[in-house]
N, CA and C atoms of all chains as a GROMACS GRO file, in nm:
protein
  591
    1UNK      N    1   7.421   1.261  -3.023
    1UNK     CA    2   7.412   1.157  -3.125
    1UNK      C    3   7.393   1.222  -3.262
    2UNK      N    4   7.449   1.216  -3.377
    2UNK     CA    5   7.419   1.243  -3.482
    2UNK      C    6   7.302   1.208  -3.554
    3UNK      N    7   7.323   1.261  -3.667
    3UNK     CA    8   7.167   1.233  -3.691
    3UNK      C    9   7.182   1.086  -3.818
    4UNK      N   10   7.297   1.086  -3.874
    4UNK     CA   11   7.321   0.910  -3.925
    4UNK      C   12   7.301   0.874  -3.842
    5UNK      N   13   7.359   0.861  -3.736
    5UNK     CA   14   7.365   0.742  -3.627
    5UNK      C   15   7.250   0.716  -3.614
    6UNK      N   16   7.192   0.767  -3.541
    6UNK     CA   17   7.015   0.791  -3.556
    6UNK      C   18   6.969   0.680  -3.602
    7UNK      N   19   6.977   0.758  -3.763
    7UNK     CA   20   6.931   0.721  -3.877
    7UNK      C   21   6.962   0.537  -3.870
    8UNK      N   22   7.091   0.486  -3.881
    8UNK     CA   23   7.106   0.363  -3.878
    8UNK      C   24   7.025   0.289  -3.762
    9UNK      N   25   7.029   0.354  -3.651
    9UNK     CA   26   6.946   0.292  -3.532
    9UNK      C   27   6.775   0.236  -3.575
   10UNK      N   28   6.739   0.347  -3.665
   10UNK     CA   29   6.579   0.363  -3.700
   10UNK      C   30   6.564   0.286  -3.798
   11UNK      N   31   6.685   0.256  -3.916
   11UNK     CA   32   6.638   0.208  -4.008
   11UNK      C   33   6.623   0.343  -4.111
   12UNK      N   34   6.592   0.458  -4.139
   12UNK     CA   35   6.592   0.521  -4.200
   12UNK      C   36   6.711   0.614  -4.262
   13UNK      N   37   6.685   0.680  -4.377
   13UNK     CA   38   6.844   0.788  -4.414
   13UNK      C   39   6.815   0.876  -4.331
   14UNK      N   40   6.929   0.954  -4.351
   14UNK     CA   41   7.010   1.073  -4.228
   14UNK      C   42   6.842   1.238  -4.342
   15UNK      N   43   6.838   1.187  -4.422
   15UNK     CA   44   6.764   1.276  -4.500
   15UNK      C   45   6.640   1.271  -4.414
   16UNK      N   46   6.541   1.167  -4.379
   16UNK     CA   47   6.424   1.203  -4.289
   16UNK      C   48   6.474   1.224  -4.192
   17UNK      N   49   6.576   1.179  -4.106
   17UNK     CA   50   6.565   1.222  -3.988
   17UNK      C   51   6.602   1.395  -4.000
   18UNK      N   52   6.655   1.453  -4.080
   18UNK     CA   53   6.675   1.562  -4.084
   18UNK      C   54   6.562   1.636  -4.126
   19UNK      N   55   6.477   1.586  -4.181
   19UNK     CA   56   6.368   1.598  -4.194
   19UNK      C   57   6.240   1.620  -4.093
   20UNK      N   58   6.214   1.540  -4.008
   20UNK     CA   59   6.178   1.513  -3.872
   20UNK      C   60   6.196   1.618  -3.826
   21UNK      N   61   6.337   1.650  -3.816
   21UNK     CA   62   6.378   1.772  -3.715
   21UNK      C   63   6.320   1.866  -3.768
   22UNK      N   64   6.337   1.927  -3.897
   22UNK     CA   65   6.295   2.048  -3.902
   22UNK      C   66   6.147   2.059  -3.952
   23UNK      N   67   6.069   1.985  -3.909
   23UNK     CA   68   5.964   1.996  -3.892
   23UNK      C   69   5.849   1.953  -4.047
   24UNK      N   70   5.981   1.914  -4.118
   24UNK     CA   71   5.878   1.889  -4.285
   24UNK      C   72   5.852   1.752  -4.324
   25UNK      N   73   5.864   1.674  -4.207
   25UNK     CA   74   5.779   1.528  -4.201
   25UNK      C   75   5.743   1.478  -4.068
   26UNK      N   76   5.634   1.408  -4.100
   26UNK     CA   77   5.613   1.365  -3.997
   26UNK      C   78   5.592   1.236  -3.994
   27UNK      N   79   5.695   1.132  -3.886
   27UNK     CA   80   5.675   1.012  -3.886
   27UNK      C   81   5.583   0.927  -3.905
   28UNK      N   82   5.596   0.800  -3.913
   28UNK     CA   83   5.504   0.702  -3.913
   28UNK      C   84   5.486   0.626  -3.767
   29UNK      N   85   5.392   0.584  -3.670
   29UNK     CA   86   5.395   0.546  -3.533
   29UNK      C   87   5.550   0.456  -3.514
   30UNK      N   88   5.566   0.346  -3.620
   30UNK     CA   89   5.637   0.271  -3.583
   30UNK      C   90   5.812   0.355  -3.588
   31UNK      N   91   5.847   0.427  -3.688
   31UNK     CA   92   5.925   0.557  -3.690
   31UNK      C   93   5.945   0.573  -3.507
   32UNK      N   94   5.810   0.639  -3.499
   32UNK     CA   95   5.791   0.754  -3.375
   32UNK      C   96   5.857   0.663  -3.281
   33UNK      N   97   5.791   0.534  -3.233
   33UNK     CA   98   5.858   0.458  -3.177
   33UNK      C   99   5.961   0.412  -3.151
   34UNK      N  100   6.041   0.454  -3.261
   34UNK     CA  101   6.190   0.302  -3.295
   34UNK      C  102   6.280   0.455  -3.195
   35UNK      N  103   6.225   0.611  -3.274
   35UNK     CA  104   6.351   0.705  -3.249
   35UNK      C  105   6.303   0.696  -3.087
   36UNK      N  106   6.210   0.675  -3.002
   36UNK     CA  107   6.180   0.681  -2.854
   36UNK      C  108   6.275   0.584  -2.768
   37UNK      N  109   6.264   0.493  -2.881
   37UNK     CA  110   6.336   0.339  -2.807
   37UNK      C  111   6.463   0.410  -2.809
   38UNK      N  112   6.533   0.434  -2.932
   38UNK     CA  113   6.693   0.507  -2.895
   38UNK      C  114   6.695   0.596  -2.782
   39UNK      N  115   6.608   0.670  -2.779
   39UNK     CA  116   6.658   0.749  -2.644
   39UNK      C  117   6.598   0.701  -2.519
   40UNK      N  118   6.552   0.601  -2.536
   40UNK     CA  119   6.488   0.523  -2.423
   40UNK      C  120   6.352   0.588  -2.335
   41UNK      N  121   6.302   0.708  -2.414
   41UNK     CA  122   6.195   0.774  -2.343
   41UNK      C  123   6.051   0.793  -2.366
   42UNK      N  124   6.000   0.816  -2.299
   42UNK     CA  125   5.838   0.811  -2.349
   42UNK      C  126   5.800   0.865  -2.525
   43UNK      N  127   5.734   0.853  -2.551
   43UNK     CA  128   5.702   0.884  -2.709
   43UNK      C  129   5.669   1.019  -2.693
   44UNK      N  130   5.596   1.052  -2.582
   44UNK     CA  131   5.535   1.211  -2.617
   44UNK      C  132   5.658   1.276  -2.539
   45UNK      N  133   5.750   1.260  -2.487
   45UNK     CA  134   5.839   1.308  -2.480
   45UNK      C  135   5.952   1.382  -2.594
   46UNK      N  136   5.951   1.277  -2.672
   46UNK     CA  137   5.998   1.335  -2.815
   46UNK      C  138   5.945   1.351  -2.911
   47UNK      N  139   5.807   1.384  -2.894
   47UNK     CA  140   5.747   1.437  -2.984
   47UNK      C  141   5.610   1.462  -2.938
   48UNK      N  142   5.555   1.587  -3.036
   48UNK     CA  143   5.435   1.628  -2.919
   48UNK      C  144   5.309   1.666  -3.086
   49UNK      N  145   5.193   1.670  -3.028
   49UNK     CA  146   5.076   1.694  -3.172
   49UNK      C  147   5.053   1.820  -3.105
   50UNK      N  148   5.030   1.908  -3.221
   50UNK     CA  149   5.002   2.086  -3.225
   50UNK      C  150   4.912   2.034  -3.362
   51UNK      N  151   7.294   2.581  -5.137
   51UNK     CA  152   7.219   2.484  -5.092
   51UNK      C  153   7.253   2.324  -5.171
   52UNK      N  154   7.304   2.265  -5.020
   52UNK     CA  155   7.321   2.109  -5.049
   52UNK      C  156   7.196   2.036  -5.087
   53UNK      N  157   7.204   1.951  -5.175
   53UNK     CA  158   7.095   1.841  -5.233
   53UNK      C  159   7.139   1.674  -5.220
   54UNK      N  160   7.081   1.625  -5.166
   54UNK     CA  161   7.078   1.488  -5.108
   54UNK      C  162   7.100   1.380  -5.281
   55UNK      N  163   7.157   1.261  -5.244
   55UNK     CA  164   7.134   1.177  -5.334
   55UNK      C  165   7.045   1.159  -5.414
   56UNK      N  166   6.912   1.149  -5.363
   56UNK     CA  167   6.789   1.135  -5.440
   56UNK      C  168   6.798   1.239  -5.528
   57UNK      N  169   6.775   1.368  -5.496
   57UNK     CA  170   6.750   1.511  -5.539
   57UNK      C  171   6.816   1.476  -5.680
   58UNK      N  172   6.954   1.442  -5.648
   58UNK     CA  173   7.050   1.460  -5.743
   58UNK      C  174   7.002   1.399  -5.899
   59UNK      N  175   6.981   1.250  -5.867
   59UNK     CA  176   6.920   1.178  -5.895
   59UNK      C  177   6.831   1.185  -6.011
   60UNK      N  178   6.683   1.272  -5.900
   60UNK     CA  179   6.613   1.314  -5.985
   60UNK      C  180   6.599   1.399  -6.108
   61UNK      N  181   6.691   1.536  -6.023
   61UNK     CA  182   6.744   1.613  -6.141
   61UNK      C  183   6.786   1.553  -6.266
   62UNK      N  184   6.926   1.461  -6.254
   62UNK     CA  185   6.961   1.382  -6.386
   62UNK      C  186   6.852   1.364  -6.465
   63UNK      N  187   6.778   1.268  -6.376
   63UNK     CA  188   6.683   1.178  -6.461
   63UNK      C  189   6.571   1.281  -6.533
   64UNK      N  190   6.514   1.385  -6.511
   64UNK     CA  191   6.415   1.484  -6.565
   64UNK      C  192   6.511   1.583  -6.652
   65UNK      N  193   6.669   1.609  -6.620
   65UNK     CA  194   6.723   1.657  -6.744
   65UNK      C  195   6.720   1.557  -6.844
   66UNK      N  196   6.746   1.454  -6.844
   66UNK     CA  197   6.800   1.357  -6.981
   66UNK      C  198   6.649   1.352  -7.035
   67UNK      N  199   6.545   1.345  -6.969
   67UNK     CA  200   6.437   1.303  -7.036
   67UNK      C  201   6.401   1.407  -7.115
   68UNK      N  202   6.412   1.554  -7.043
   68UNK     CA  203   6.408   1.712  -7.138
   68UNK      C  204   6.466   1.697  -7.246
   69UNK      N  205   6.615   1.648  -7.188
   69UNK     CA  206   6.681   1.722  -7.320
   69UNK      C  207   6.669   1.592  -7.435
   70UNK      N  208   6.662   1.468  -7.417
   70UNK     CA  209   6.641   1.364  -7.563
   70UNK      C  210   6.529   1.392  -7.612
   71UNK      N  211   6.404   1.398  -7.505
   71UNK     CA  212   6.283   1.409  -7.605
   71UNK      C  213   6.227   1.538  -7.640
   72UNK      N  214   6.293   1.640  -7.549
   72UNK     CA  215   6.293   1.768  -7.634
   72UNK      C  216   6.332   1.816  -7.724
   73UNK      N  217   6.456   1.701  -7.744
   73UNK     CA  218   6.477   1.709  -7.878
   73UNK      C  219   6.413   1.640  -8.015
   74UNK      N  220   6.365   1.531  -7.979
   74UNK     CA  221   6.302   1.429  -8.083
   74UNK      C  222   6.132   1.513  -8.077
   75UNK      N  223   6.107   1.589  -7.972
   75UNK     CA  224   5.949   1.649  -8.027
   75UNK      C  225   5.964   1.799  -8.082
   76UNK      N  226   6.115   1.835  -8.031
   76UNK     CA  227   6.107   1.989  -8.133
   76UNK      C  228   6.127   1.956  -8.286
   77UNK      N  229   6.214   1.835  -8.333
   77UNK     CA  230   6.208   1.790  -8.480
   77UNK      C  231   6.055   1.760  -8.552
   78UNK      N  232   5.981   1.711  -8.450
   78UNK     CA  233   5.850   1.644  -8.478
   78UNK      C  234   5.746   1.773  -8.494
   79UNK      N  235   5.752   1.867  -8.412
   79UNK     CA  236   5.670   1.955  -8.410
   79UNK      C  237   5.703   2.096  -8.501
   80UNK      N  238   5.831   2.105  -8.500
   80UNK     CA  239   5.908   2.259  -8.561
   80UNK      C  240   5.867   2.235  -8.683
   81UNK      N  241   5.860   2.066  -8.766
   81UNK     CA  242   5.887   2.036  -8.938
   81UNK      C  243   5.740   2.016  -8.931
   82UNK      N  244   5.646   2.020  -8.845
   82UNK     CA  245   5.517   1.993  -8.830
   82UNK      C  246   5.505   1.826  -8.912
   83UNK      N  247   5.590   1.754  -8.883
   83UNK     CA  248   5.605   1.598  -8.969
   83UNK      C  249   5.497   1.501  -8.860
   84UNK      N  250   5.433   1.588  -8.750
   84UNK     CA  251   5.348   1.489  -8.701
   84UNK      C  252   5.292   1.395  -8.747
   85UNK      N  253   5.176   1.436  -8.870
   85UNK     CA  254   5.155   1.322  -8.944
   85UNK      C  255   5.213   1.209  -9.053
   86UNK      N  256   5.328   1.205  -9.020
   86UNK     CA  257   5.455   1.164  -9.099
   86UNK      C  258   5.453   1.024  -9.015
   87UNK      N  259   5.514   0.958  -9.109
   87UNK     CA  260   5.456   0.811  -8.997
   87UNK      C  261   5.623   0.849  -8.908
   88UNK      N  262   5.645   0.797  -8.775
   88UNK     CA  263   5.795   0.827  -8.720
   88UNK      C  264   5.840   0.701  -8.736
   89UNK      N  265   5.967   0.769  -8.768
   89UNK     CA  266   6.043   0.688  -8.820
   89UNK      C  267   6.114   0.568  -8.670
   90UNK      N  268   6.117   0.439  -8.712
   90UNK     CA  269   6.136   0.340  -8.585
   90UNK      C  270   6.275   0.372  -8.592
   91UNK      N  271   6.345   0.359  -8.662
   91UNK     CA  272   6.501   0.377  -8.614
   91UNK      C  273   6.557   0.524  -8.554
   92UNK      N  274   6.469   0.615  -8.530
   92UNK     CA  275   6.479   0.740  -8.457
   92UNK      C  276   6.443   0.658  -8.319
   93UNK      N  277   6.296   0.640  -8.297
   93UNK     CA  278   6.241   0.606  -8.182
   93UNK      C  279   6.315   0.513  -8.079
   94UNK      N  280   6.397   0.436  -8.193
   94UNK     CA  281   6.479   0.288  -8.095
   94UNK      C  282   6.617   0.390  -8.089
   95UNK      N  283   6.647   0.458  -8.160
   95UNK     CA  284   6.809   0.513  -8.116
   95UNK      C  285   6.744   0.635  -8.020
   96UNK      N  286   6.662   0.650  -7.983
   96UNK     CA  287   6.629   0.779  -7.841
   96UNK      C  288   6.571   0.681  -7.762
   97UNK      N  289   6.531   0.598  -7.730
   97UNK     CA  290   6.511   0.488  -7.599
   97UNK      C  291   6.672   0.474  -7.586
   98UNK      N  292   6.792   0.386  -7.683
   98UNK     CA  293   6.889   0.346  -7.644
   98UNK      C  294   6.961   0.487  -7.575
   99UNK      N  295   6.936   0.580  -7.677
   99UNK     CA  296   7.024   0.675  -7.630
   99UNK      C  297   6.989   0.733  -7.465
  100UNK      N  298   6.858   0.734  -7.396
  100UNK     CA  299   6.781   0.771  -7.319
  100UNK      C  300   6.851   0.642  -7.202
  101UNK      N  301   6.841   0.513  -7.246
  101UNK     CA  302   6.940   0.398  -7.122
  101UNK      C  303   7.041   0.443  -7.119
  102UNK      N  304   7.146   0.435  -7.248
  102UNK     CA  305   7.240   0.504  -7.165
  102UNK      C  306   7.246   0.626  -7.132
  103UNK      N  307   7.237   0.711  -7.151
  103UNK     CA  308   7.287   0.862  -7.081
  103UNK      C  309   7.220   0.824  -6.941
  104UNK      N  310   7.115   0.805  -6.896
  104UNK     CA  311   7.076   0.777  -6.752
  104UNK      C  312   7.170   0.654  -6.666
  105UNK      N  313   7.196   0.562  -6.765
  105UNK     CA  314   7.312   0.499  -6.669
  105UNK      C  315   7.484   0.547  -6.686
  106UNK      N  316   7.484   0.604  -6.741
  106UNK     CA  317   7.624   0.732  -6.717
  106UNK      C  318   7.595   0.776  -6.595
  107UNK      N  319   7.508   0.848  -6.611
  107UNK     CA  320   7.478   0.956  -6.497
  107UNK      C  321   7.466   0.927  -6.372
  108UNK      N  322   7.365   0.842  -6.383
  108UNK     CA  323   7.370   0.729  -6.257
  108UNK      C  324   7.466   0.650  -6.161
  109UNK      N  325   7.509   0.621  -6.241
  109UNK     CA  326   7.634   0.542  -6.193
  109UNK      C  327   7.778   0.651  -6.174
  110UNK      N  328   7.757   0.755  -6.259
  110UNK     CA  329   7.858   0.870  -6.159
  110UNK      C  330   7.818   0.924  -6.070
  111UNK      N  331   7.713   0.936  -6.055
  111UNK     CA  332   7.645   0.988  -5.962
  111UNK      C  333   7.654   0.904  -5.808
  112UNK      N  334   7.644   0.753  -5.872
  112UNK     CA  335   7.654   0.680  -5.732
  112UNK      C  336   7.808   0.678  -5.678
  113UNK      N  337   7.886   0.724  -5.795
  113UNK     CA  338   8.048   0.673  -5.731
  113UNK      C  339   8.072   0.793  -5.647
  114UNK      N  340   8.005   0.926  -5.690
  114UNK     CA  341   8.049   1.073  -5.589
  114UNK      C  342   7.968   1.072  -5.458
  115UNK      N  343   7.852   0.972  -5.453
  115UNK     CA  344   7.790   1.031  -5.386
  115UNK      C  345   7.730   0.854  -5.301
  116UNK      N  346   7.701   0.869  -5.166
  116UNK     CA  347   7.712   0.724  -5.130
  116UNK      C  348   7.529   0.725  -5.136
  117UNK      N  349   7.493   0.575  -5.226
  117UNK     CA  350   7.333   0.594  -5.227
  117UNK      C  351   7.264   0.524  -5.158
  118UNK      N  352   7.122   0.562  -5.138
  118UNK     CA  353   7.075   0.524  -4.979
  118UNK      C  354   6.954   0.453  -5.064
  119UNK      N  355   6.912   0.353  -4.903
  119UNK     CA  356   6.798   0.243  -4.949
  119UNK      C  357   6.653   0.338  -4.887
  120UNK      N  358   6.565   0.321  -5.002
  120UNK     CA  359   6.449   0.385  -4.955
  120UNK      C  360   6.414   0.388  -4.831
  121UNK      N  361   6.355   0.475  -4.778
  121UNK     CA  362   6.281   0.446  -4.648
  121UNK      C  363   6.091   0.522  -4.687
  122UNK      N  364   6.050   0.501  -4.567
  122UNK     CA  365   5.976   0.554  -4.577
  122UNK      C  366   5.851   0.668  -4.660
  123UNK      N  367   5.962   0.758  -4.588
  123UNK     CA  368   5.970   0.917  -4.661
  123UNK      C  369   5.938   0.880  -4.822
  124UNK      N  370   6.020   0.811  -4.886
  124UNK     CA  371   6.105   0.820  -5.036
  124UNK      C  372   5.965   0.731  -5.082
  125UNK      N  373   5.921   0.593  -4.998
  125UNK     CA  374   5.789   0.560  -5.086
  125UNK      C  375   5.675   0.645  -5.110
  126UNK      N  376   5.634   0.783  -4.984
  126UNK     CA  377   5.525   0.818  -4.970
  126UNK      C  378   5.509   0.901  -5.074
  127UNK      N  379   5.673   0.959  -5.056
  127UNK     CA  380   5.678   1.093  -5.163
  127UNK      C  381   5.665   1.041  -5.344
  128UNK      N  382   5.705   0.914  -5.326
  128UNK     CA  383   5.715   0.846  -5.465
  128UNK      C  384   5.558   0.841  -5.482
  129UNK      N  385   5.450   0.756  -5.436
  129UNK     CA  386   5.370   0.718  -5.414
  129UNK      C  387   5.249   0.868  -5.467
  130UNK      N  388   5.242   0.951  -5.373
  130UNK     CA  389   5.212   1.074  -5.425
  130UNK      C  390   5.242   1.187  -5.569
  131UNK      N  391   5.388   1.109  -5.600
  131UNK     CA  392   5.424   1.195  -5.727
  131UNK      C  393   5.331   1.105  -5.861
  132UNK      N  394   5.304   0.954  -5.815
  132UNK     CA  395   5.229   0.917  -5.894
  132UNK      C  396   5.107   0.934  -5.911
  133UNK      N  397   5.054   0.973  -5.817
  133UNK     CA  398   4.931   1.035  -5.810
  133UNK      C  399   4.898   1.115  -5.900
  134UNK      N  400   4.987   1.205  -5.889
  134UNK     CA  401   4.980   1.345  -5.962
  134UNK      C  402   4.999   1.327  -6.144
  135UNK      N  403   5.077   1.176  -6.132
  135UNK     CA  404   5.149   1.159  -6.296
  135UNK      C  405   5.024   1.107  -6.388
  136UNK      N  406   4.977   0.988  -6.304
  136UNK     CA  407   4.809   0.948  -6.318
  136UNK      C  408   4.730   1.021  -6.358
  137UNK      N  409   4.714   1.155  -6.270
  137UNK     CA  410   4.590   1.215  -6.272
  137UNK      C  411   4.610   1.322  -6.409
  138UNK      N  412   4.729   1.324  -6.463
  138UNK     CA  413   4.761   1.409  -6.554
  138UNK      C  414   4.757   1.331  -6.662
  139UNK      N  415   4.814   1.208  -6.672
  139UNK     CA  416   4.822   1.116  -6.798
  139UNK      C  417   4.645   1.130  -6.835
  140UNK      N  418   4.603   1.077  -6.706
  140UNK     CA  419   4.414   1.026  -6.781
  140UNK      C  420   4.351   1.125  -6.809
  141UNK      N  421   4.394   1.256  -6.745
  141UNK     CA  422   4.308   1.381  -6.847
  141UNK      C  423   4.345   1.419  -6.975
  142UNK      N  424   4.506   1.371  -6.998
  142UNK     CA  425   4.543   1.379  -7.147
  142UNK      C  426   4.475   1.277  -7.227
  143UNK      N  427   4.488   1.142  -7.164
  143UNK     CA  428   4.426   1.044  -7.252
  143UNK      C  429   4.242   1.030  -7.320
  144UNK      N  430   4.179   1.129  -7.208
  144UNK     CA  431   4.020   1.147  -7.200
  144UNK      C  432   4.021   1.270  -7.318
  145UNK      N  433   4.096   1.357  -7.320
  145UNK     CA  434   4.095   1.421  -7.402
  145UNK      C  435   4.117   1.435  -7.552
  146UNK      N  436   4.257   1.348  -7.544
  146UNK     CA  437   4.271   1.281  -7.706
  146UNK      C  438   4.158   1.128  -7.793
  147UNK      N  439   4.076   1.086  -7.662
  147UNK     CA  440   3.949   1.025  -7.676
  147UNK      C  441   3.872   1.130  -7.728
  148UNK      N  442   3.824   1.196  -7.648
  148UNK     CA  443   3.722   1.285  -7.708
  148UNK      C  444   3.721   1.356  -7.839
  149UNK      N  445   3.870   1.427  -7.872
  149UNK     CA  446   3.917   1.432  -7.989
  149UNK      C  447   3.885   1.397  -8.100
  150UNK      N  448   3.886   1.248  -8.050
  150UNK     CA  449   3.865   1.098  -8.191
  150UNK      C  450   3.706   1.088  -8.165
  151UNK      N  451   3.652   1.117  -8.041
  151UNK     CA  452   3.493   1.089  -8.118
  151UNK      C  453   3.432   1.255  -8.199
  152UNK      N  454   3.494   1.310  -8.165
  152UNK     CA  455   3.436   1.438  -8.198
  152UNK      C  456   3.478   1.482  -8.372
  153UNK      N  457   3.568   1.398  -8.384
  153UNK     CA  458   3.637   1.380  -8.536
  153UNK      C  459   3.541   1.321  -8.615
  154UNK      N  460   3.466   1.173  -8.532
  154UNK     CA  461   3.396   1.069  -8.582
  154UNK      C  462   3.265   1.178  -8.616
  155UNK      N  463   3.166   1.245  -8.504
  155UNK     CA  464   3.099   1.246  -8.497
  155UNK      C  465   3.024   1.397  -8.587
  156UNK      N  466   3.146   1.480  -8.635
  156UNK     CA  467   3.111   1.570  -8.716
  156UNK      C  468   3.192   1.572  -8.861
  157UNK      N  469   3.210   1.390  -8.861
  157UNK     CA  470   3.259   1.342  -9.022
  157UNK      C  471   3.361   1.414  -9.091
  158UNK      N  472   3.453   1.418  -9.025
  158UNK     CA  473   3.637   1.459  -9.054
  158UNK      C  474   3.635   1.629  -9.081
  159UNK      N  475   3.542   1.636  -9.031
  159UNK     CA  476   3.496   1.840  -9.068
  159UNK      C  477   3.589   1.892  -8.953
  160UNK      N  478   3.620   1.825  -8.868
  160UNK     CA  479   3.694   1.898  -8.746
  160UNK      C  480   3.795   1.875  -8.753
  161UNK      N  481   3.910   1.793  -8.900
  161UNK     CA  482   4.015   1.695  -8.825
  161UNK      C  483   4.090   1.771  -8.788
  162UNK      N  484   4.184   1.726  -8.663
  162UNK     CA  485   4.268   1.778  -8.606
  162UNK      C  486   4.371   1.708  -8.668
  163UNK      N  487   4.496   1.770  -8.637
  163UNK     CA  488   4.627   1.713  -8.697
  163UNK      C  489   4.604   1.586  -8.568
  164UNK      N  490   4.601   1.547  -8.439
  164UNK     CA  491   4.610   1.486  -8.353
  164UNK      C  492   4.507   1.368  -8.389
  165UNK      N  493   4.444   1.348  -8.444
  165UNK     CA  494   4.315   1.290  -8.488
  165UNK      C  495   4.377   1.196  -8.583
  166UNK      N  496   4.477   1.211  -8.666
  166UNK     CA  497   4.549   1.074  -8.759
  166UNK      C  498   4.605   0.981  -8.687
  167UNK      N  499   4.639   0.902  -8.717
  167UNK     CA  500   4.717   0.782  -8.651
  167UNK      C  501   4.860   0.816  -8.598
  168UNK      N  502   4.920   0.925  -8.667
  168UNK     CA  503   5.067   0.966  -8.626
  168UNK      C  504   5.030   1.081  -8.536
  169UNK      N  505   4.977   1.134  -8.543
  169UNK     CA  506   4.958   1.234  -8.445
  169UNK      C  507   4.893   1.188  -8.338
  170UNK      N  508   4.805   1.102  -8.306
  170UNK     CA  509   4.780   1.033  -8.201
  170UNK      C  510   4.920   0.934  -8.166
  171UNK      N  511   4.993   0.932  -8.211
  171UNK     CA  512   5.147   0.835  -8.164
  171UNK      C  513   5.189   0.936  -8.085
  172UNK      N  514   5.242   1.079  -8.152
  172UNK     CA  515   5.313   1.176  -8.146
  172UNK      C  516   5.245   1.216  -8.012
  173UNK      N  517   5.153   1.226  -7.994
  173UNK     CA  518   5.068   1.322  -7.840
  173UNK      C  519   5.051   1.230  -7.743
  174UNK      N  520   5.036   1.089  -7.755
  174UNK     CA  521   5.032   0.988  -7.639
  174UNK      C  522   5.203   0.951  -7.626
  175UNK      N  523   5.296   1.008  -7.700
  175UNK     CA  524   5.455   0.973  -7.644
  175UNK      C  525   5.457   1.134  -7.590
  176UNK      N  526   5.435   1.192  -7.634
  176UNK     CA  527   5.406   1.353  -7.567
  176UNK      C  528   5.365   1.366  -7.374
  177UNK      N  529   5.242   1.307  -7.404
  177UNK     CA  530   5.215   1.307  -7.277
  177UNK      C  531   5.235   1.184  -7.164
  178UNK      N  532   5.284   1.081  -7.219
  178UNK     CA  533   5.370   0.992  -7.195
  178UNK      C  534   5.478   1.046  -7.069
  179UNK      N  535   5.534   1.174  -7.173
  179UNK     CA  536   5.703   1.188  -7.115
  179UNK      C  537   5.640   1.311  -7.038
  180UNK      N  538   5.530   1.405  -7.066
  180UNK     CA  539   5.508   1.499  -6.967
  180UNK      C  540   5.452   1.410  -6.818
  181UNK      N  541   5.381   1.285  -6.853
  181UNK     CA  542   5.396   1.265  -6.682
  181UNK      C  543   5.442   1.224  -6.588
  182UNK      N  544   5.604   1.187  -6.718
  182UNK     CA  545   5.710   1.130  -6.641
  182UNK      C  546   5.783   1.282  -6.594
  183UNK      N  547   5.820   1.368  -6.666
  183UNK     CA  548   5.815   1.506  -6.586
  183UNK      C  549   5.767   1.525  -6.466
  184UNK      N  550   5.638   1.541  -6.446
  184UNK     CA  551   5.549   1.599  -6.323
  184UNK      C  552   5.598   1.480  -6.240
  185UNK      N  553   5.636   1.339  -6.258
  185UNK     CA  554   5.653   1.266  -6.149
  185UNK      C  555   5.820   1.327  -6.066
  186UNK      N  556   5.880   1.326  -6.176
  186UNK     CA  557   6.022   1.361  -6.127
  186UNK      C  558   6.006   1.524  -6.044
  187UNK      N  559   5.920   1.602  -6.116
  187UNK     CA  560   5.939   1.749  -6.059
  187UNK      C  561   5.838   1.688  -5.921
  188UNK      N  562   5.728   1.625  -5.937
  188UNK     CA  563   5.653   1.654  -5.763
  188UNK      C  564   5.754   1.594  -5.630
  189UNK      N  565   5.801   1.478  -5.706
  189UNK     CA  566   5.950   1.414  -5.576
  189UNK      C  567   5.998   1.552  -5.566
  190UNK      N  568   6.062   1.631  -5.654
  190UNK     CA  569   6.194   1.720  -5.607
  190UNK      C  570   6.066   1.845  -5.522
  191UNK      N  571   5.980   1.883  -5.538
  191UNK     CA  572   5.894   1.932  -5.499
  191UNK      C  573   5.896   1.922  -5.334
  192UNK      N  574   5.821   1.805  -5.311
  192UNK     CA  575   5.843   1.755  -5.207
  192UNK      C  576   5.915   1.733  -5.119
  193UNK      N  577   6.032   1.701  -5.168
  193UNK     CA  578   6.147   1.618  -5.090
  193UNK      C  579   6.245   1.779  -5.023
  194UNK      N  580   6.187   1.942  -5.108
  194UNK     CA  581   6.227   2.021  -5.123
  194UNK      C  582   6.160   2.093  -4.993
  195UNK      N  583   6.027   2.097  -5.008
  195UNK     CA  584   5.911   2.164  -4.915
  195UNK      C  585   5.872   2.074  -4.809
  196UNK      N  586   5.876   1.950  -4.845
  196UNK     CA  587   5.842   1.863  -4.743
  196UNK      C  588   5.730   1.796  -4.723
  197UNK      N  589   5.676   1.720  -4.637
  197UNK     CA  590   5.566   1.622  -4.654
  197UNK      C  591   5.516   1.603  -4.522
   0.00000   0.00000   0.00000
């Protein structure tokens, strides 16, 4: 999946989610949530606290 | 290195503000005319001139480049650059206070050029536009390093 696509799914630009990825933001719960629901998987699955 | 819409954006908007009122405070400061009352038909032709050149820019900017609706990210980082614009404006403004009592209080023995009525114009449009600066540079800051 790209990361627009994504992005349109979440509601957000292709800029945070690229963001997200490389590690220089960090979502908001409801964010964390919406990108879990796209991939249909647990939350701490796609994403983990260090 | 690619730069996103916003970035772009911002850049414009913190050049035009450099370069008009860097120009209208190097006239003000180079001729030392601070205490010169300023002249209103300068001040109203660098606001007009200041709308448009930002909606030039803007609006070419939106035709090259496709522009996006805030999210998140873009309020927090906004939100925080004001922080920073705030916290800079009110130490300028506490300071050009103190200025004026310290003028009052050792009976014009201290005056500062900033201490007249035009020079207090001249340093509150001064720091005015420096904390519209720091707002535009902490977004690109940010949006650069991250949040």
């Amino acid at each position: 999946m790209s990361q627009q696509t994504l992005a349109d799914k979440v509601g957000v630009t292709r800029q945070t989610i690229f963001a997200i990825e490389k590690d220089k933001y960090s979502p908001s719960l409801e964010v964390a949530f919406k990108i879990s629901n796209v991939f249909k998987t647990p939350l701490e699955d796609v994403f983990t606290y260090e | 290195m690619s730069m996103s819409y916003k970035e772009k954006s911002l850049i414009a908007s913190m050049g035009v503000t450099l370069l008009l009122f860097g120009w209208y405070f190097y006239g003000a400061f180079s001729n030392l005319s601070l205490n010169q009352e300023p002249q209103l038909s300068t001040i109203i032709a660098l606001i007009v001139l200041v709308i448009i050149s930002e909606g030039i820019i803007q609006s070419f900017l939106a035709l090259k480049n496709k522009p996006l609706l805030e999210d998140e990210r873009d309020k927090l980082i906004e939100k925080i650059s004001y922080r920073y614009s705030y916290g800079f404006l009110s130490a300028c403004i506490w300071f050009l206070m103190v200025q004026i009592l310290l003028d009052t209080w050792f009976d014009n023995h201290l005056i500062l050029i900033l201490t007249t009525p035009f020079g207090i114009f001249h340093f509150l449009l001064l720091f005015f536009v420096l904390s519209e600066v720091i707002r535009f540079g902490t977004q690109l800051y940010y949006y650069r390093k991250g949040i």
